[in-house]
Backbone and ligand atoms as CSV (ligand in chain L), in Angstrom:
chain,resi,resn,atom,element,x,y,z
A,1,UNK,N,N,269.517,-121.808,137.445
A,1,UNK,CA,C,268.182,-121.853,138.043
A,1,UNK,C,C,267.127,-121.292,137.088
A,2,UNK,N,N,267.503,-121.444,135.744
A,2,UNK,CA,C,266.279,-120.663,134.532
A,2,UNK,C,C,265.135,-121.348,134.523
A,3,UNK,N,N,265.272,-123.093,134.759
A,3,UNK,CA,C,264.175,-124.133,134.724
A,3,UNK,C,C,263.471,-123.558,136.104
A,4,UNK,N,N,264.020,-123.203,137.183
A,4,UNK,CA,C,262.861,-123.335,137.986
A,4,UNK,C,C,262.306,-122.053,138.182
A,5,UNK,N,N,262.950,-120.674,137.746
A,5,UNK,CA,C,262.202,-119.707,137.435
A,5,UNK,C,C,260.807,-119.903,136.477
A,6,UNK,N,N,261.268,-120.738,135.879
A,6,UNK,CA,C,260.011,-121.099,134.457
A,6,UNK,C,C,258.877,-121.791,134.937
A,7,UNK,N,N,259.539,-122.419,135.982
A,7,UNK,CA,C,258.128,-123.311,136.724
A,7,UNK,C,C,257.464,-122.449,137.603
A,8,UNK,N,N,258.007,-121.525,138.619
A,8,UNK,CA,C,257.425,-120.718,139.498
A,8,UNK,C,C,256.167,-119.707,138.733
A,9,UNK,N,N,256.669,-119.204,137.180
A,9,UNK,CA,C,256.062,-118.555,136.457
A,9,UNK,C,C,254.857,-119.432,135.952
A,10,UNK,N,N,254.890,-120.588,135.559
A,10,UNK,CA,C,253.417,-121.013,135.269
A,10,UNK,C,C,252.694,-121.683,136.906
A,11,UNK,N,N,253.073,-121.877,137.970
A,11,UNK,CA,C,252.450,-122.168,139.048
A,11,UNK,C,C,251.730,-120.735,139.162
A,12,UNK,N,N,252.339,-119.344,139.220
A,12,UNK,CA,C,251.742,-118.053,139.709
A,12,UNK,C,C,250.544,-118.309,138.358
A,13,UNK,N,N,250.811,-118.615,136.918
A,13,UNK,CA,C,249.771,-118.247,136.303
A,13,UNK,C,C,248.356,-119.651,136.463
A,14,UNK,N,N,248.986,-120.325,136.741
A,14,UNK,CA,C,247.943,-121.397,137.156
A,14,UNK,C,C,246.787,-120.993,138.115
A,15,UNK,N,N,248.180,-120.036,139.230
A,15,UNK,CA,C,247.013,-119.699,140.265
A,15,UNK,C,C,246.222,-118.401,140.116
A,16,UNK,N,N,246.705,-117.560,139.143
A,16,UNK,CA,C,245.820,-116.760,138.877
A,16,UNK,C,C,244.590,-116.917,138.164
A,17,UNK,N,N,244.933,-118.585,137.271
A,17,UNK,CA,C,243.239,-118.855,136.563
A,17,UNK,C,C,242.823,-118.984,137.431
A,18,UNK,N,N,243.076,-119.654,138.793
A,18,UNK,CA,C,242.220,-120.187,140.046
A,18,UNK,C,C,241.351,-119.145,140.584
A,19,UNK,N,N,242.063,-117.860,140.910
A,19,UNK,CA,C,241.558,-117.027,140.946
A,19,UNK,C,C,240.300,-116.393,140.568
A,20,UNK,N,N,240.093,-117.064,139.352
A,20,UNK,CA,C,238.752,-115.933,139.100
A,20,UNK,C,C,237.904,-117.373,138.249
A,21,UNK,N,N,238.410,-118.584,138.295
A,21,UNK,CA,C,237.772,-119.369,137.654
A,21,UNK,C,C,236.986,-119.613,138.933
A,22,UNK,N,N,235.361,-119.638,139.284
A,22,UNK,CA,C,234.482,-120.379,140.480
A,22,UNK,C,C,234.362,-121.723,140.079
A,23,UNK,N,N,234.671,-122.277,141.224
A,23,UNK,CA,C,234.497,-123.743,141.142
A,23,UNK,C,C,232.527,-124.088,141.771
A,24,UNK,N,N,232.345,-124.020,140.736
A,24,UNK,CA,C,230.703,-124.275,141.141
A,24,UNK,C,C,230.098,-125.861,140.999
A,25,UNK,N,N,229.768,-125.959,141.629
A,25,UNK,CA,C,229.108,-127.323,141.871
A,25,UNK,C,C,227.927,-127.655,142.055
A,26,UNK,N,N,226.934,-127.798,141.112
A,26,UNK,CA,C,225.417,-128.474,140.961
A,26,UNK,C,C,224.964,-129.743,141.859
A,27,UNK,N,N,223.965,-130.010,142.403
A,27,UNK,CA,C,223.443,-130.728,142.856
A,27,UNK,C,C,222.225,-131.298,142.436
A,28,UNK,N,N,221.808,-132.422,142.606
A,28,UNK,CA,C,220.263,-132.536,142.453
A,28,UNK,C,C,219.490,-131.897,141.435
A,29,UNK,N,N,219.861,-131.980,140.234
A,29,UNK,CA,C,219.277,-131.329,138.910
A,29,UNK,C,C,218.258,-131.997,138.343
A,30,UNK,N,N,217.555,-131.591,138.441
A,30,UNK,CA,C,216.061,-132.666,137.687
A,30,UNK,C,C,215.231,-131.463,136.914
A,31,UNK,N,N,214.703,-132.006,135.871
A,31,UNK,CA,C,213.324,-131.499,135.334
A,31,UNK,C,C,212.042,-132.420,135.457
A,32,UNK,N,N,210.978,-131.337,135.528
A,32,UNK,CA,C,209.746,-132.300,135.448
A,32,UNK,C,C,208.966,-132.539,134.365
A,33,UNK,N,N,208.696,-133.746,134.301
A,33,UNK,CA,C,208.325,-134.590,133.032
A,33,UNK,C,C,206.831,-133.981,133.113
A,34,UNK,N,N,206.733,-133.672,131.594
A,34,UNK,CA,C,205.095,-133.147,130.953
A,34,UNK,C,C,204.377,-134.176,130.697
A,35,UNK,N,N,202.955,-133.717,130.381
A,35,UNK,CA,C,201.915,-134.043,130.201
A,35,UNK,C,C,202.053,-133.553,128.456
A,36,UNK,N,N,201.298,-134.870,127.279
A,36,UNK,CA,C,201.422,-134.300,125.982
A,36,UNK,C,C,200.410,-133.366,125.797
A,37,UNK,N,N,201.346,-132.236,124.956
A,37,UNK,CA,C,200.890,-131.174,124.161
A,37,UNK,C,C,200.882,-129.909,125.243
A,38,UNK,N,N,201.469,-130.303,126.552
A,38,UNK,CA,C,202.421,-129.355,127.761
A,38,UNK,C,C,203.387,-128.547,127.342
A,39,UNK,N,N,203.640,-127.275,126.298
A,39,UNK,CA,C,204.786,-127.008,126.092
A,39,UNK,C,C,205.977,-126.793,127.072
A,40,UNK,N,N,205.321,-126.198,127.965
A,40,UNK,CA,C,206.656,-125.604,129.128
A,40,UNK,C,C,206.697,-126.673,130.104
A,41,UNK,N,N,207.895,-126.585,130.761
A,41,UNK,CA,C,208.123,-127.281,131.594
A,41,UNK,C,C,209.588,-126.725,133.365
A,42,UNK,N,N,210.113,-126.918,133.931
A,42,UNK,CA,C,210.378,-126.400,134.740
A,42,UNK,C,C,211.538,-127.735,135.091
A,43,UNK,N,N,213.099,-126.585,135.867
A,43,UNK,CA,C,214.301,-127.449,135.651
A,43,UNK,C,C,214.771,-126.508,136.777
A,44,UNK,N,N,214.938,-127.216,138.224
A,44,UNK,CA,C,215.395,-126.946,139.272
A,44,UNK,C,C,217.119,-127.971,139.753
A,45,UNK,N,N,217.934,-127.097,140.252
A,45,UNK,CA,C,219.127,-128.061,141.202
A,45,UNK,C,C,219.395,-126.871,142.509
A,46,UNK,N,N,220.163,-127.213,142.896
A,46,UNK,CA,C,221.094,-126.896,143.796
A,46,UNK,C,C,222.465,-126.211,143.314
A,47,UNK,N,N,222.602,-125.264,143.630
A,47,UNK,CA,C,224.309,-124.608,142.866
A,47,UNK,C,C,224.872,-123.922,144.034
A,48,UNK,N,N,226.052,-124.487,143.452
A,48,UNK,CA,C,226.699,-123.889,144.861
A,48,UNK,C,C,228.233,-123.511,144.324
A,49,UNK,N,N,228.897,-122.264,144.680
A,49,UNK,CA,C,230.099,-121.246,144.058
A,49,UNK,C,C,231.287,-121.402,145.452
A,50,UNK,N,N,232.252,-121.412,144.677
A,50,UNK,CA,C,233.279,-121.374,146.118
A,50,UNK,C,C,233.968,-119.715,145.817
A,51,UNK,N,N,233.221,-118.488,145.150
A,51,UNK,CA,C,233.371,-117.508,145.319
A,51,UNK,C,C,232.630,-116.792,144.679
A,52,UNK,N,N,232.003,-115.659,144.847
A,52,UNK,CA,C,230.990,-114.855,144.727
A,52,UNK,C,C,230.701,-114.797,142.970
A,53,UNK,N,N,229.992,-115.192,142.228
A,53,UNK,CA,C,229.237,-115.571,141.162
A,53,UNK,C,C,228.012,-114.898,140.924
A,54,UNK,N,N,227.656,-114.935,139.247
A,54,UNK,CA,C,226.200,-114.448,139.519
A,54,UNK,C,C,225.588,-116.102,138.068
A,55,UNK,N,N,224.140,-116.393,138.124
A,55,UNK,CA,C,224.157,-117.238,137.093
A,55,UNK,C,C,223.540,-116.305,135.688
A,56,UNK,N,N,223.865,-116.675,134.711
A,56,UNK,CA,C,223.879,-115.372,133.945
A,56,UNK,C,C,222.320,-115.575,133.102
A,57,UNK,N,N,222.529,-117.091,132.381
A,57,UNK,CA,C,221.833,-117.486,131.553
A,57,UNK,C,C,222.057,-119.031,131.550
A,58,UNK,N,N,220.973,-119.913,130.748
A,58,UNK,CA,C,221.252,-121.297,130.733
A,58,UNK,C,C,220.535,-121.777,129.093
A,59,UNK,N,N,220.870,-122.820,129.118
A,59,UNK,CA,C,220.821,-122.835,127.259
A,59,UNK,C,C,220.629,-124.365,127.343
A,60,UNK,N,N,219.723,-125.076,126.208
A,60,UNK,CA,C,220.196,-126.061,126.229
A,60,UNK,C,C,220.061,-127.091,124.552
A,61,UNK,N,N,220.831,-128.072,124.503
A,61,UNK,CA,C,220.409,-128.383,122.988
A,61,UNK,C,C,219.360,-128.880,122.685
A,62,UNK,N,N,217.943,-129.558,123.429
A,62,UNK,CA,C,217.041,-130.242,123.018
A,62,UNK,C,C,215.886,-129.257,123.689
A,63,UNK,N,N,215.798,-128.254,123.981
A,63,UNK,CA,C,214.916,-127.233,124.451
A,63,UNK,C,C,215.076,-125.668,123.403
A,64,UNK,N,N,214.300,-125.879,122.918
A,64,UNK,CA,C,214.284,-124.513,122.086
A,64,UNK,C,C,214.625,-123.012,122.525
A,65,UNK,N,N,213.865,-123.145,123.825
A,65,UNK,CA,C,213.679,-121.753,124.915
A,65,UNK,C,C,213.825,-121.508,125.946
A,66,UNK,N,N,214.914,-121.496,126.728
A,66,UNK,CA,C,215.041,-121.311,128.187
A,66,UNK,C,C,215.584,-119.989,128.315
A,67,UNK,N,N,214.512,-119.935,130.001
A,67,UNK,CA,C,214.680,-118.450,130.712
A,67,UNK,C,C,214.935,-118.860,131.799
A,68,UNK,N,N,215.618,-118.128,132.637
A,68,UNK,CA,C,215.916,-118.237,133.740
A,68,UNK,C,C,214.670,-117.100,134.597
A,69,UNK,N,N,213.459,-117.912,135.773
A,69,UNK,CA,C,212.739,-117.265,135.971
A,69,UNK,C,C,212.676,-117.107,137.806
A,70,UNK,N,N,211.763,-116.378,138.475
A,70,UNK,CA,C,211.339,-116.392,139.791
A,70,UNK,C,C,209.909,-116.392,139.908
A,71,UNK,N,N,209.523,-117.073,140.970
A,71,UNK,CA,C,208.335,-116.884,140.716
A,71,UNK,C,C,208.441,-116.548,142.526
A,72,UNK,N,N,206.859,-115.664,142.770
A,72,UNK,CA,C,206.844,-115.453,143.813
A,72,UNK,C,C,205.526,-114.894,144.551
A,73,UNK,N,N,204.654,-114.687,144.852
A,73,UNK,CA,C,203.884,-114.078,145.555
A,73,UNK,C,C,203.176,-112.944,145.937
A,74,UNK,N,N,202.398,-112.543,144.810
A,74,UNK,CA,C,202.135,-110.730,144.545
A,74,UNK,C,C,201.000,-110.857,145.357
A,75,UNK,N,N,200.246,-110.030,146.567
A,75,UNK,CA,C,198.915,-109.931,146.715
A,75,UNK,C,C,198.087,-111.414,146.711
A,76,UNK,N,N,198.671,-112.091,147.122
A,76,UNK,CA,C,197.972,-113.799,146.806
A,76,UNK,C,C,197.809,-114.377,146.074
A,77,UNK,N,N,198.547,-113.852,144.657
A,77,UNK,CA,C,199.090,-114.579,143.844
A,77,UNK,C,C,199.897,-114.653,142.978
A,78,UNK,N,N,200.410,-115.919,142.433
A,78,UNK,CA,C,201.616,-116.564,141.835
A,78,UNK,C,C,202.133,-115.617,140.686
A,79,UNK,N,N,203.145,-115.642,140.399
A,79,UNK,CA,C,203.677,-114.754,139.451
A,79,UNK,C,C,204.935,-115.241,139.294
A,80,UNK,N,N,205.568,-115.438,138.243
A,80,UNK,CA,C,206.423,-115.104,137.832
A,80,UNK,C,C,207.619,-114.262,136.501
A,81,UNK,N,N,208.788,-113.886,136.748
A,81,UNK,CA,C,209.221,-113.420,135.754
A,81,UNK,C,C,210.266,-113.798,135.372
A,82,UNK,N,N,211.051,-113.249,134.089
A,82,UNK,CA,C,212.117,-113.505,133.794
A,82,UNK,C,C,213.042,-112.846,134.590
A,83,UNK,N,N,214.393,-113.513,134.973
A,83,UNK,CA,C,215.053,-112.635,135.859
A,83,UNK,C,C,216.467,-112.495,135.408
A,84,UNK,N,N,217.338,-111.729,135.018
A,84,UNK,CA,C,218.684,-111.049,134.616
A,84,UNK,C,C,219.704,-112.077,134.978
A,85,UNK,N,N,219.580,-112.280,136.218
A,85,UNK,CA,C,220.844,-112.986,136.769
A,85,UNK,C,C,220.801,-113.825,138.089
A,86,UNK,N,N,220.903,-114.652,138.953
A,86,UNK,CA,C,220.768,-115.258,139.442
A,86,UNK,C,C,222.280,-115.073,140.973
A,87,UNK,N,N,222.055,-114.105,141.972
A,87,UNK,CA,C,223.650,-114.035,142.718
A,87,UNK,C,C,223.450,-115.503,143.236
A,88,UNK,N,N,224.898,-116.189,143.251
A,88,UNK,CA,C,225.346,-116.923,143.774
A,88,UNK,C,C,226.321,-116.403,144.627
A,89,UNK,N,N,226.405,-116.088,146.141
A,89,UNK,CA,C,227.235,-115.624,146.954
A,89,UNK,C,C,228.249,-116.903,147.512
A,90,UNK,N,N,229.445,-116.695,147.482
A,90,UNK,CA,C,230.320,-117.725,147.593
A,90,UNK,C,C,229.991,-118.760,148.744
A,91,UNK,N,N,230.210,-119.598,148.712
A,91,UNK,CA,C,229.981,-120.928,149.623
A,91,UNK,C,C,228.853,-120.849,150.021
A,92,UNK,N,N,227.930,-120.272,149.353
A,92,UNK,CA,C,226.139,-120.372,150.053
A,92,UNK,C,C,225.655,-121.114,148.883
A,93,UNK,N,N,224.568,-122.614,149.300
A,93,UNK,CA,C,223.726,-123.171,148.631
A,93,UNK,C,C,222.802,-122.645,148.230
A,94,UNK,N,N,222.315,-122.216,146.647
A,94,UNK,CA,C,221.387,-121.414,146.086
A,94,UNK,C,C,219.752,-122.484,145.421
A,95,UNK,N,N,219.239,-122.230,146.064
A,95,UNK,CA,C,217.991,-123.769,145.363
A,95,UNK,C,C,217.629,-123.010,144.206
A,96,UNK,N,N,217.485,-123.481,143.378
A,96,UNK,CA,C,216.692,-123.134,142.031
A,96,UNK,C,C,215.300,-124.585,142.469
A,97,UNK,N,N,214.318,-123.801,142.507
A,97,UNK,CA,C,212.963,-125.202,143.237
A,97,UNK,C,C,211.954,-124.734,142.724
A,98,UNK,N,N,210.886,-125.458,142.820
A,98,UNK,CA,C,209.451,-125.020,142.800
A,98,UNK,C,C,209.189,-123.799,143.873
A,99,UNK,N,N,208.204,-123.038,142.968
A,99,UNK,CA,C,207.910,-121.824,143.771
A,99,UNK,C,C,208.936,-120.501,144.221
A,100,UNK,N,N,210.263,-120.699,143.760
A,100,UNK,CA,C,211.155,-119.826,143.836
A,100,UNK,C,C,211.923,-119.751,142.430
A,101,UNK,N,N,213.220,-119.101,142.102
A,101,UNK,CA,C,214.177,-119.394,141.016
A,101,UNK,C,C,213.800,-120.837,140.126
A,102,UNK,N,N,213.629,-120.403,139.235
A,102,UNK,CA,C,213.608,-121.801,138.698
A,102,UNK,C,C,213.968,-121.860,137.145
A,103,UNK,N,N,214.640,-122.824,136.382
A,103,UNK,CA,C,214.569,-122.859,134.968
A,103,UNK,C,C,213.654,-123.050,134.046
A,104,UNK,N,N,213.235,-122.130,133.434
A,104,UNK,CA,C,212.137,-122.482,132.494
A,104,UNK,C,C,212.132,-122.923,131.049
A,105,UNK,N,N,211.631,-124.134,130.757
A,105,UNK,CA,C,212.027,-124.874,129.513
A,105,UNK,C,C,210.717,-124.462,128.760
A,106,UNK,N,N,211.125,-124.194,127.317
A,106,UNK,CA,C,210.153,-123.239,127.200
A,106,UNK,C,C,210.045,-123.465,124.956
A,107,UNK,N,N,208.852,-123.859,124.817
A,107,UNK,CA,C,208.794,-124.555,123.098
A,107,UNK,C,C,208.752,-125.517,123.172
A,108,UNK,N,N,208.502,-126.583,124.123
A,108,UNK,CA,C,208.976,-127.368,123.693
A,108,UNK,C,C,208.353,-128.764,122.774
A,109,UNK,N,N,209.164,-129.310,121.674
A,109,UNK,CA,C,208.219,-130.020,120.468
A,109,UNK,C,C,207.861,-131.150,121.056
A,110,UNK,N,N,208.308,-131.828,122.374
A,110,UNK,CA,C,207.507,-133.418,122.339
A,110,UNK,C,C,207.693,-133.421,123.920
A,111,UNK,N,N,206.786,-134.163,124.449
A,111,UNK,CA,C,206.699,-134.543,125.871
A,111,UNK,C,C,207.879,-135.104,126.599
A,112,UNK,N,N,208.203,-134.359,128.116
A,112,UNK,CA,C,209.095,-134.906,128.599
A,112,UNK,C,C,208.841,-135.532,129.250
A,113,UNK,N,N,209.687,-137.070,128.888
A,113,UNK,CA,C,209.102,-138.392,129.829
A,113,UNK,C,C,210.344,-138.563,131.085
A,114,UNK,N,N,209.695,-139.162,132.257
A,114,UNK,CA,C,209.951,-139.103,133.523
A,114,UNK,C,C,211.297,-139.837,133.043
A,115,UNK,N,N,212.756,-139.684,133.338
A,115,UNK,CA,C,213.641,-140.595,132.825
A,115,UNK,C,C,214.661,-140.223,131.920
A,116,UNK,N,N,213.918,-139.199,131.514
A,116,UNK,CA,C,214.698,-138.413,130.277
A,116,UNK,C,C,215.314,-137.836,130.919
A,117,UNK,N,N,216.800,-137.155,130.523
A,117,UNK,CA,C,218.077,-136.547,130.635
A,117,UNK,C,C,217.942,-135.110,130.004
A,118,UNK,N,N,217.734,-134.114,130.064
A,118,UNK,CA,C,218.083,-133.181,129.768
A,118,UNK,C,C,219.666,-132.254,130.188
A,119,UNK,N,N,220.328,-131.999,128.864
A,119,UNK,CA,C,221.599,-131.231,128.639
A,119,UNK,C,C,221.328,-130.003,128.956
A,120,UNK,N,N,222.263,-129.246,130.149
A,120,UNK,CA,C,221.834,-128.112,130.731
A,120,UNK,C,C,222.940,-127.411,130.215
A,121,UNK,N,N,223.467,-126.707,130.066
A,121,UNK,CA,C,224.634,-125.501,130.042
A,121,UNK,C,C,224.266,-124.062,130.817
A,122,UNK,N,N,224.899,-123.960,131.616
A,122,UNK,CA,C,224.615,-122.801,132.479
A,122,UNK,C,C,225.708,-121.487,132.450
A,123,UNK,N,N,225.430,-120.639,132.045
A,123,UNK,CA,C,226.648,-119.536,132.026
A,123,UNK,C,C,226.610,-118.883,133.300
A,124,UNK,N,N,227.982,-118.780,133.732
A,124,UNK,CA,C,228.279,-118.566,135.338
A,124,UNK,C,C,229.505,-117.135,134.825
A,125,UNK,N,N,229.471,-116.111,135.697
A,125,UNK,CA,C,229.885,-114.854,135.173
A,125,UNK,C,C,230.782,-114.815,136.921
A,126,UNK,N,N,231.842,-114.499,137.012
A,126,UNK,CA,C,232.789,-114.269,138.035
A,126,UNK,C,C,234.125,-113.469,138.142
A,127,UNK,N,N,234.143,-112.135,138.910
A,127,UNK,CA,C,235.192,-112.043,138.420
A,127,UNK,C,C,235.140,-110.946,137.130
A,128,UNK,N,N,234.283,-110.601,136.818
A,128,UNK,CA,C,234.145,-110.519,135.458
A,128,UNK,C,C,234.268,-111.275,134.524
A,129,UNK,N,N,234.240,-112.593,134.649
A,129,UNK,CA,C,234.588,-113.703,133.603
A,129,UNK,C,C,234.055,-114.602,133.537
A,130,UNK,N,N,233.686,-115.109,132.385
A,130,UNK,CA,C,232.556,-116.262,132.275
A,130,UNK,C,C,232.868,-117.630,131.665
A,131,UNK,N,N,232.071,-118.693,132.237
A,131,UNK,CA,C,232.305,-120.144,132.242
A,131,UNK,C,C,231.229,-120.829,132.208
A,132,UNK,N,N,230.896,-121.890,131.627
A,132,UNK,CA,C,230.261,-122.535,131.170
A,132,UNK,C,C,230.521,-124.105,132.235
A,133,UNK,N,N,229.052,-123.798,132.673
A,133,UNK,CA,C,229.145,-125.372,133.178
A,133,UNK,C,C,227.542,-126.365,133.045
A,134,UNK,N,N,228.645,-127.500,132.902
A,134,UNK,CA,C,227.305,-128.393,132.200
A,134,UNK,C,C,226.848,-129.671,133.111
A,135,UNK,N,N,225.183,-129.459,132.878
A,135,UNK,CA,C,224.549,-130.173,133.910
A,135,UNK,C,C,223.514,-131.203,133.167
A,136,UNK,N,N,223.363,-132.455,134.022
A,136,UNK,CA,C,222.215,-133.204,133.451
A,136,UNK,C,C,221.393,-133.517,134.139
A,137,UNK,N,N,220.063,-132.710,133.943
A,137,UNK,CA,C,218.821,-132.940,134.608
A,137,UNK,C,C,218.086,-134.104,134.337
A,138,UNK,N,N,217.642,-135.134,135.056
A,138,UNK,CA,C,216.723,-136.220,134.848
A,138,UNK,C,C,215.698,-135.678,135.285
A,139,UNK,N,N,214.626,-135.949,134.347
A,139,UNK,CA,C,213.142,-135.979,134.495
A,139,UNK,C,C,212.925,-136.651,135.269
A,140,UNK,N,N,211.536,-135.621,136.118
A,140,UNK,CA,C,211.073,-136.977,137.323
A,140,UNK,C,C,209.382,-136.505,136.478
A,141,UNK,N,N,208.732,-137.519,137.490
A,141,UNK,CA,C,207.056,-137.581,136.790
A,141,UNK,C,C,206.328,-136.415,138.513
A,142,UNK,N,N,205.597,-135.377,138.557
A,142,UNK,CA,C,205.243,-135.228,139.250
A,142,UNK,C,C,203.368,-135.567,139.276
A,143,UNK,N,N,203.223,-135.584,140.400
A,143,UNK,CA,C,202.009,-136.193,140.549
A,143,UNK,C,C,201.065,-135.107,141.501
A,144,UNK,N,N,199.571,-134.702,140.934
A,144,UNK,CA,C,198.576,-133.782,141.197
A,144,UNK,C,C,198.443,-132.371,140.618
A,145,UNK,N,N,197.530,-132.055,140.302
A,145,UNK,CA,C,197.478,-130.499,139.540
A,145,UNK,C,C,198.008,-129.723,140.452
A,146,UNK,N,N,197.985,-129.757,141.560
A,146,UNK,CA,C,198.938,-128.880,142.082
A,146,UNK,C,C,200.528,-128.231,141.400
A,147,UNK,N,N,200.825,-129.534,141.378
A,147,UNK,CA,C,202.030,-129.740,140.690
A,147,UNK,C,C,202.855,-128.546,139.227
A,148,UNK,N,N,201.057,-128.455,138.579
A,148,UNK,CA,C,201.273,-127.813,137.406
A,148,UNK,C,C,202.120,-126.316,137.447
A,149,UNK,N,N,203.074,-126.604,136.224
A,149,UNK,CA,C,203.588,-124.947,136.067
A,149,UNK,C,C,202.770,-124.338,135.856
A,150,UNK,N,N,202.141,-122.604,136.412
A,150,UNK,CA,C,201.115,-121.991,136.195
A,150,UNK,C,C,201.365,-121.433,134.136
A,151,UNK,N,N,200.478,-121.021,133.511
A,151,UNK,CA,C,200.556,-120.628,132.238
A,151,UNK,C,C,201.304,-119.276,132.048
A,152,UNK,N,N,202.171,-118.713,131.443
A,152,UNK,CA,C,202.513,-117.257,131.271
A,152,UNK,C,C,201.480,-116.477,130.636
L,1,CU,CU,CU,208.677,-119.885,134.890
């Protein structure tokens, strides 16, 4: 019975990656397409952890500068900052949207057109342990100054 001792031993270690690997799952990832000579721009989804997570940082190859930011509501007005980490509490849908959490694309050398794909990489920390998961935001075109990311 040495073969099936050997198998029981990589099923337990299988399930211990399970363990601390979060199975996170993105939704609805879009960025919004600029206006030229717009450097910044703004990159919202949906994330969602099947165990308690935090989002750490996000990176991407055709964006020079991303922060992970909040924006929120001081005295009647808009503000936002850079923010450390992002909790993702297990099985709860986290919006990264306008006017709350959001990704901030940030340098950037040429206009993003409505259509365009942006390469996301998001570092997800669980467990004490970190993983990399990769997302593709399509540009949408938004429409009215409202719309606009405020200036830092
Ligand atoms: Cu921002």
């Amino acid at each position: 019975m040495k073969r099936y001792g050997w198998m029981t031993a990589v099923a337990a270690s299988l399930a211990a990656h399970a363990a601390w690997a979060a199975n996170i799952s993105v939704t609805d990832a879009w960025a919004r397409a600029t206006m030229p000579g717009q450097p910044v721009s703004g990159a919202y989804m949906q994330i969602q952890s099947d165990a308690d997570a935090r989002l750490l940082g996000v990176s991407s190859t055709v964006v020079p500068r991303v922060e992970v930011h909040e924006m929120s509501m001081d005295g009647g007005v808009m503000r936002m900052r850079e923010v450390k980490a992002i909790d993702l509490p297990k099985g709860k849908t986290v919006s990264l949207q306008p006017g709350g959490f959001h990704i901030m694309l940030m340098n950037l050398k040429k206009p993003i057109a409505a259509g365009d794909v942006i390469p996301l990489t998001l570092t997800v920390e669980s467990g004490g342990k970190r993983q990399t998961v990769e997302v593709k935001a399509e540009a949408r075109a938004m429409g009215g100054a409202g719309m606009q990311h405020p200036s830092h």
